[in-house]
Each structure stands twice: as structure tokens, then as C-alpha cells.
N, CA, C and O atoms as a DFTB+ gen file, in Angstrom:
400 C
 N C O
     1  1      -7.547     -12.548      -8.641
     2  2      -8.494     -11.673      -7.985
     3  2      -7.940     -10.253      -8.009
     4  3      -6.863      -9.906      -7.525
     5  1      -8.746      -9.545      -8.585
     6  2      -8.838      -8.040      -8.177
     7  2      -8.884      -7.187      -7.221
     8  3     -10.032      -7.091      -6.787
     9  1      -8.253      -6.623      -6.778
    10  2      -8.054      -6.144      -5.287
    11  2      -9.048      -4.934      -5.362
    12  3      -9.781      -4.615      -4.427
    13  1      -8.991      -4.219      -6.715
    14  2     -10.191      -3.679      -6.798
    15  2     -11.823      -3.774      -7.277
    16  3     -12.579      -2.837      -7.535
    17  1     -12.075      -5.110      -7.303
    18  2     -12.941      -5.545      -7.354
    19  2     -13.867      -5.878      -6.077
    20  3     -15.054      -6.101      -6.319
    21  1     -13.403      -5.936      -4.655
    22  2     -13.888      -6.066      -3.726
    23  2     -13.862      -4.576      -2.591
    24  3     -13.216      -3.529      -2.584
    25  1     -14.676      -5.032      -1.922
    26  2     -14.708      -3.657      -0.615
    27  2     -14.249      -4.079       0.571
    28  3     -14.466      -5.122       1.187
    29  1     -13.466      -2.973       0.863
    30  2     -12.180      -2.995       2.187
    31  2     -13.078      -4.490       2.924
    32  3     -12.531      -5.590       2.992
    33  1     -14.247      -4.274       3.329
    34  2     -14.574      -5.278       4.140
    35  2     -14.285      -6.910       4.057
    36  3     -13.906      -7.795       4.824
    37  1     -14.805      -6.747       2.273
    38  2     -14.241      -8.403       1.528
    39  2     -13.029      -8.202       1.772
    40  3     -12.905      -8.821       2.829
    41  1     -11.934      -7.726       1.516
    42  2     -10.590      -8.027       1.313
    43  2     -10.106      -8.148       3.017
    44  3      -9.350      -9.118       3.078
    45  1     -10.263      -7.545       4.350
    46  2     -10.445      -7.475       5.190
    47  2     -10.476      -9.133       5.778
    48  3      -9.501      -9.756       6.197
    49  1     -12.242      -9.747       5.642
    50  2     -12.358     -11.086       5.648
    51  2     -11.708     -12.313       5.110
    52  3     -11.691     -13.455       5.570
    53  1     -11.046     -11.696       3.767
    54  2     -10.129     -12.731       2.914
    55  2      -8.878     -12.688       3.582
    56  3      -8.483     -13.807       3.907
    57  1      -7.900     -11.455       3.984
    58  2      -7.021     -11.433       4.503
    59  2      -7.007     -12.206       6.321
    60  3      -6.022     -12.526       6.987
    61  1      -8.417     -12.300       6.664
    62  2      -8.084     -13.167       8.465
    63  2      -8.662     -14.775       8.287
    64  3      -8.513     -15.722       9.059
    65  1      -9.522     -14.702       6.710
    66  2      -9.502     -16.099       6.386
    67  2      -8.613     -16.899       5.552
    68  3      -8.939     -17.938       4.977
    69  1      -6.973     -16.104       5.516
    70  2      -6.147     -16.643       4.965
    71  2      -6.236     -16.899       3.222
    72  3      -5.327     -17.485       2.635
    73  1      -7.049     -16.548       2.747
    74  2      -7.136     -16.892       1.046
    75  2      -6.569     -15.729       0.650
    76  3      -6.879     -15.481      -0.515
    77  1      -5.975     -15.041       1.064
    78  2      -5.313     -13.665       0.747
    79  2      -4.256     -13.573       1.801
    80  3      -4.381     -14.187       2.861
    81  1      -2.847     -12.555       1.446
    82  2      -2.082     -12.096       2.209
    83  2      -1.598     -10.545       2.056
    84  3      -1.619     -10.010       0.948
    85  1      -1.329     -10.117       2.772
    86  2      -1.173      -8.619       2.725
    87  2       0.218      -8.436       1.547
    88  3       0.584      -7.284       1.313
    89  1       0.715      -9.245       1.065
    90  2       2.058      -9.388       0.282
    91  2       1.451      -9.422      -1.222
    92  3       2.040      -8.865      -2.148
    93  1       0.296     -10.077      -1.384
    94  2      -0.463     -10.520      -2.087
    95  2      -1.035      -8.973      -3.154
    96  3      -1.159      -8.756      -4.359
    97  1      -1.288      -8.060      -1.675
    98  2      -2.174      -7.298      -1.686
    99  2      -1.219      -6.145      -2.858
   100  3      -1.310      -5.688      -3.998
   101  1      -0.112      -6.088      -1.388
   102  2       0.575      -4.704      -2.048
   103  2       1.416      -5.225      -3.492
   104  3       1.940      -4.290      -4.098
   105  1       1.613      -6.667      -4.138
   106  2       2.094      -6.894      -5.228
   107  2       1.100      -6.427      -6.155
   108  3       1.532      -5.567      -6.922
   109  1      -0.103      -6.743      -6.307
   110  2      -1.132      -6.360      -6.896
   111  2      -1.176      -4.548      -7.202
   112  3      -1.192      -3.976      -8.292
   113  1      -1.185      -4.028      -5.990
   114  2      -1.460      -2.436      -6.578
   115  2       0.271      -1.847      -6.994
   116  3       0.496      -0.974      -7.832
   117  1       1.035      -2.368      -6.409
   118  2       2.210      -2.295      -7.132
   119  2       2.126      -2.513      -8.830
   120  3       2.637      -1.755      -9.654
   121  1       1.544      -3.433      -9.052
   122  2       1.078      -3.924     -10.059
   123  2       0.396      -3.318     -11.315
   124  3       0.689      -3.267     -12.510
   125  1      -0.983      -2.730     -10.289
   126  2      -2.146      -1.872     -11.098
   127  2      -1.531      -0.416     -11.483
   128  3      -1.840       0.279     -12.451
   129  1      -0.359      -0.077     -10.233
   130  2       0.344       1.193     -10.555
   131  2       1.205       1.439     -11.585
   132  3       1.218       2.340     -12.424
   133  1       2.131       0.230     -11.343
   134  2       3.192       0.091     -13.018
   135  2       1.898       0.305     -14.102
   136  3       1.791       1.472     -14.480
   137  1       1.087      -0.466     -14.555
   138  2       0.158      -0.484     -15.409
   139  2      -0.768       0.915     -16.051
   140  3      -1.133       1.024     -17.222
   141  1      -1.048       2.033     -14.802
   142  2      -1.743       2.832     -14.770
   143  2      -1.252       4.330     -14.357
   144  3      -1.959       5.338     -14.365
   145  1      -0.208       4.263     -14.081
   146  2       0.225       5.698     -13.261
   147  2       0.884       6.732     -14.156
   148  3       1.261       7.866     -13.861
   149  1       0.954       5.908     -15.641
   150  2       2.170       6.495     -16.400
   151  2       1.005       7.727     -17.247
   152  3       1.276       8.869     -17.619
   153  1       0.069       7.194     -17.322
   154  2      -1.353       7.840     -18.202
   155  2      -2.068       9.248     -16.963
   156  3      -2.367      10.426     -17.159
   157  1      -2.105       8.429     -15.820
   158  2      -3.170       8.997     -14.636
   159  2      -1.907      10.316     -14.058
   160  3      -2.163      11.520     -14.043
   161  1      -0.607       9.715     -13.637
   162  2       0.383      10.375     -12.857
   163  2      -0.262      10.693     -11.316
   164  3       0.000      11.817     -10.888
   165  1      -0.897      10.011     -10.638
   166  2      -1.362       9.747      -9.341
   167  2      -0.272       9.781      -8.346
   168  3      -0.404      10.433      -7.311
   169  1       0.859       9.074      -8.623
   170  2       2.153       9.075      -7.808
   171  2       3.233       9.592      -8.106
   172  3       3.490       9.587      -9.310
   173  1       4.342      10.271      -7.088
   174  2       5.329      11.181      -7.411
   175  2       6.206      10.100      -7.082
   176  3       6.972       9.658      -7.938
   177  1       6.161       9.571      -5.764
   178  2       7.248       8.394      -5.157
   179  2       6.373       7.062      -4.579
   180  3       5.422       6.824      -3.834
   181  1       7.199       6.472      -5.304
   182  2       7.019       4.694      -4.145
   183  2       7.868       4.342      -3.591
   184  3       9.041       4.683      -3.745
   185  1       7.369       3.480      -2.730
   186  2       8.479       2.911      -1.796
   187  2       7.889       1.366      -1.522
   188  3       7.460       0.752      -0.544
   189  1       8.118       1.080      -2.981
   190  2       8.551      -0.564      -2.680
   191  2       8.989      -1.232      -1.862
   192  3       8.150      -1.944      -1.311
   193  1      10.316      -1.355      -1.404
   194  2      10.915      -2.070      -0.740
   195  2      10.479      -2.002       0.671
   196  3      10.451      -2.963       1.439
   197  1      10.010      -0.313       1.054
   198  2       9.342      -0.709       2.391
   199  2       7.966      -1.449       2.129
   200  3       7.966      -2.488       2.790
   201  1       7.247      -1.357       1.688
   202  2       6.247      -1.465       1.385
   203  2       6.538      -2.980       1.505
   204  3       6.038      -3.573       2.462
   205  1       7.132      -3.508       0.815
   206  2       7.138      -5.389       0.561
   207  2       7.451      -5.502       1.943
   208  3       6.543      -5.817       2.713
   209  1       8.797      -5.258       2.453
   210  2       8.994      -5.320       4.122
   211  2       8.157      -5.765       4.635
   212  3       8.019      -6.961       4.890
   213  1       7.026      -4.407       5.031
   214  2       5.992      -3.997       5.657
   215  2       4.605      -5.349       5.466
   216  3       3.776      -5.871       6.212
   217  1       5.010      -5.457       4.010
   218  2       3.832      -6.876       3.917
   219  2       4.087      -8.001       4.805
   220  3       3.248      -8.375       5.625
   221  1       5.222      -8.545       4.662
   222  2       5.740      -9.752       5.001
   223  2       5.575      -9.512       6.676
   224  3       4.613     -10.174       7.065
   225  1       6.116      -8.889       7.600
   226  2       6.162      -8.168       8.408
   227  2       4.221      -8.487       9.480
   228  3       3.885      -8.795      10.624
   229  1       3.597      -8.187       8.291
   230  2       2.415      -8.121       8.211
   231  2       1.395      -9.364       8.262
   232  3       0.313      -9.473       8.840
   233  1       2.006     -10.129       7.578
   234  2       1.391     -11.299       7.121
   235  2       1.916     -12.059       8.038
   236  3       1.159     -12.979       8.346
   237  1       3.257     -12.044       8.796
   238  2       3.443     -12.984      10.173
   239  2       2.508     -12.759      11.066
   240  3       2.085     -13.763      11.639
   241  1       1.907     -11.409      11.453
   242  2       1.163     -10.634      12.578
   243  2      -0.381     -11.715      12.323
   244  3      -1.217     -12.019      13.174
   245  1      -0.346     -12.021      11.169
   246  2      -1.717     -12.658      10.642
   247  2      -1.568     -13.679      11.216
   248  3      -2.627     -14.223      11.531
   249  1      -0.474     -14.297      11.554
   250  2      -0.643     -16.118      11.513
   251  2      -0.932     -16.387      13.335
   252  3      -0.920     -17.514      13.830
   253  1      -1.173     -15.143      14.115
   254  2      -1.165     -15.514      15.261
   255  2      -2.725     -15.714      15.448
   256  3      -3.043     -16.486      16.352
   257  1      -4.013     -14.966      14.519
   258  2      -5.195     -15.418      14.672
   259  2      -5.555     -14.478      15.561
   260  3      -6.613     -14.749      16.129
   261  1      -4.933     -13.236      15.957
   262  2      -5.597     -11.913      16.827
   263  2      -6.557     -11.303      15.812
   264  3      -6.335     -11.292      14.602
   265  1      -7.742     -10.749      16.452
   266  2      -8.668      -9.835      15.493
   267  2      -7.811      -8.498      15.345
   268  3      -7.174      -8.024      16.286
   269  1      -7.862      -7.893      13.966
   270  2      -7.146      -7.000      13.679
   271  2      -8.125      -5.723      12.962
   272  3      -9.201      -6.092      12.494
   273  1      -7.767      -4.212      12.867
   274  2      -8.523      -3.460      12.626
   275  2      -8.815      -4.035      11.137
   276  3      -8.292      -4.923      10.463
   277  1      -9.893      -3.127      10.926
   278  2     -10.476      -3.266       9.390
   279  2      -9.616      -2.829       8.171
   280  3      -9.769      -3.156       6.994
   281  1      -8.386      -1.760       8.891
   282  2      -7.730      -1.574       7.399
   283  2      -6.083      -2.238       7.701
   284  3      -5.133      -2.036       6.944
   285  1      -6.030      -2.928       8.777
   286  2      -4.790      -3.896       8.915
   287  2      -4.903      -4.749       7.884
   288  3      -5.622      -5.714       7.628
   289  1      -3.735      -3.982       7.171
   290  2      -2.977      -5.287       5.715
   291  2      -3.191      -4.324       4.698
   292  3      -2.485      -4.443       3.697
   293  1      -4.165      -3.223       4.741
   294  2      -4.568      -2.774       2.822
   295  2      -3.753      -1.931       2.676
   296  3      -3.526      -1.150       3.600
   297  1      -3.126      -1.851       1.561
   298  2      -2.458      -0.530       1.015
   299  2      -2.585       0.424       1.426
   300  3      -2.927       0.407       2.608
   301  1      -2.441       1.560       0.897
   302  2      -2.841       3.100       1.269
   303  2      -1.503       4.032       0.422
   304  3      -0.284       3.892       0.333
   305  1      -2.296       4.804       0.010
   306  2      -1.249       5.604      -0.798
   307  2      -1.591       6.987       0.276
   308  3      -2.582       7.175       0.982
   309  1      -0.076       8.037       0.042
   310  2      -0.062       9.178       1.167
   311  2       0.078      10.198       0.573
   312  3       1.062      10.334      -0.155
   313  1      -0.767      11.103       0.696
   314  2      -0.432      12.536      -0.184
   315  2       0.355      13.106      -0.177
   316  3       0.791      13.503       0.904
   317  1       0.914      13.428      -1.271
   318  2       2.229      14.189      -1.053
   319  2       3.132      15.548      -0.019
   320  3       4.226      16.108       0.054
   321  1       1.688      15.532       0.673
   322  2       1.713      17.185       1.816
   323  2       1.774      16.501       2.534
   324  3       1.889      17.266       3.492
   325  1       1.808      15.138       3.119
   326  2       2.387      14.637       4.450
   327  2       3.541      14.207       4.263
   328  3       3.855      13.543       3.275
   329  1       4.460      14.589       5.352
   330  2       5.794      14.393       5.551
   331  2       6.168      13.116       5.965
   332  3       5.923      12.771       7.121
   333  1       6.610      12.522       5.346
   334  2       6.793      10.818       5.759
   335  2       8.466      10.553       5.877
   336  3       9.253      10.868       4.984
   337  1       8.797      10.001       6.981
   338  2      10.529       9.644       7.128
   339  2      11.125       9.269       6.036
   340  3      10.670       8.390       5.304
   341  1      12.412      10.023       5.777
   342  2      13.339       9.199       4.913
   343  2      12.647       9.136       3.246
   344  3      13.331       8.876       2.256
   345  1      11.330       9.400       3.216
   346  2      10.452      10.215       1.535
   347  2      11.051      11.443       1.653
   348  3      11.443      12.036       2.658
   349  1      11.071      11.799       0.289
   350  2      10.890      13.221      -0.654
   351  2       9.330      13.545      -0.248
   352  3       8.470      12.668      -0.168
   353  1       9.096      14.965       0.000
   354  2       7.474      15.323      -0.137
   355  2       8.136      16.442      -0.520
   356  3       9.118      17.027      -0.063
   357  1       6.937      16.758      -2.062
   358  2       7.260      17.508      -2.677
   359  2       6.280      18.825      -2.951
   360  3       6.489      19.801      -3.672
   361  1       4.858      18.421      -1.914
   362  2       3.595      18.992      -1.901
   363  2       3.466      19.258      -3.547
   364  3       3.075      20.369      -3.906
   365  1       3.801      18.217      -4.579
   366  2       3.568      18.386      -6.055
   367  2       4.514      19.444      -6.879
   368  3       4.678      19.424      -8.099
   369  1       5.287      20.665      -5.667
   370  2       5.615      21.660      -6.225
   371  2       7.302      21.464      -6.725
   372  3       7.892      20.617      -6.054
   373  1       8.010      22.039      -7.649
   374  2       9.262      21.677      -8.234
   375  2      10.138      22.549      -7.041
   376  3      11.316      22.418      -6.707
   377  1       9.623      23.011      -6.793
   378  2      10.566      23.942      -5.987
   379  2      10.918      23.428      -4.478
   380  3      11.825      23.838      -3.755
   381  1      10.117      22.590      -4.250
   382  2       9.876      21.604      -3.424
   383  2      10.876      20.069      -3.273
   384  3      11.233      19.444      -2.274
   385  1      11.133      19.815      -4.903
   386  2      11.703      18.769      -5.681
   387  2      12.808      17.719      -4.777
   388  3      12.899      16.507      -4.974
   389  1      13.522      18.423      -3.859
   390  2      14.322      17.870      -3.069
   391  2      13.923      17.688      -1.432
   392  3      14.487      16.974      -0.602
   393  1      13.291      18.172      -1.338
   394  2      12.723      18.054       0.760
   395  2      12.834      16.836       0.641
   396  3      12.513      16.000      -0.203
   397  1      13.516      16.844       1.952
   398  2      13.206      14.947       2.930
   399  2      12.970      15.725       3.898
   400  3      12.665      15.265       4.999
């Protein structure tokens, strides 16, 4: 399954009806990104390892059966002009190249 083949809402319902996991999710656009980013250049930095963390992390929160917001579990990529802990933001610019 295509993660981009469905709308936040389907993936949403798949993720609290268990046929999906948020680990699932972010392997996938991890995935579509290796595949696509090298042509597009959409991303400056990833952060895998939090990111997988963050799934797993995620996918326990699932098994308790609480209703959860609509974008609890989906990816999200962050523009480079927001300052995120422990990231490089580089607001795109070279001169920029090193900020944490």
C-alpha cells in the first residue's frame, strides 16, 4: 500500500484499525524519499533515527485503543526556517550551512 495513495483520513482509520502502523508509515516515505529526493531535492536533512524512535514510540500509544487526533502517526516533513532541536536549519541558505 501506498501511503500516497490514500487521504490523511484513510490512513488515519487504517492506523486505529490496526492494518497499518505508524513504523509502517514513516518506512514507506523514508522510502519514497531515498527514491525521489535526489531528482526533486525537497530535503536538506533527515532524521531517521528519530523519526523510527518516534514511530515505535507511537505505535505503543496505539495499542491502548484511546481516540487520537487525525494527524497522530503521519509523517510530516519541516521547513527548513523552523528551528528544530539538535537539526541544522539552514533556511536553504549556504551561509546558513552550519546553524543548530
Amino acid at each position: 500500500m501506498s501511503l500516497f495513495n490514500h487521504t490523511l483520513q484513510e490512513l488515519h482509520n487504517k492506523l486505529h484499525a490496526k492494518e497499518l502502523s505508524v513504523q509502517e508509515l514513516v518506512d514507506q516515505s523514508f522510502q519514497v524519499i531515498a527514491e525521489r529526493d535526489e531528482r526533486i531535492g525537497a530535503f536538506l536533512t533527515l532524521n531517521e533515527e528519530e523519526a523510527r524512535n518516534t514511530a515505535r514510540r507511537l505505535d505503543d500509544k496505539l495499542v491502548s485503543g484511546q481516540p487520537r487526533g487525525l494527524l497522530f502517526g503521519l509523517p510530516a516533513g519541516i521547513k527548513d526556517n523552523i528551528v528544530t532541536e539538535g537539526l541544522r536549519t539552514t533556511c536553504g541558505s549556504q551561509f546558513l550551512a552550519n546553524f543548530n
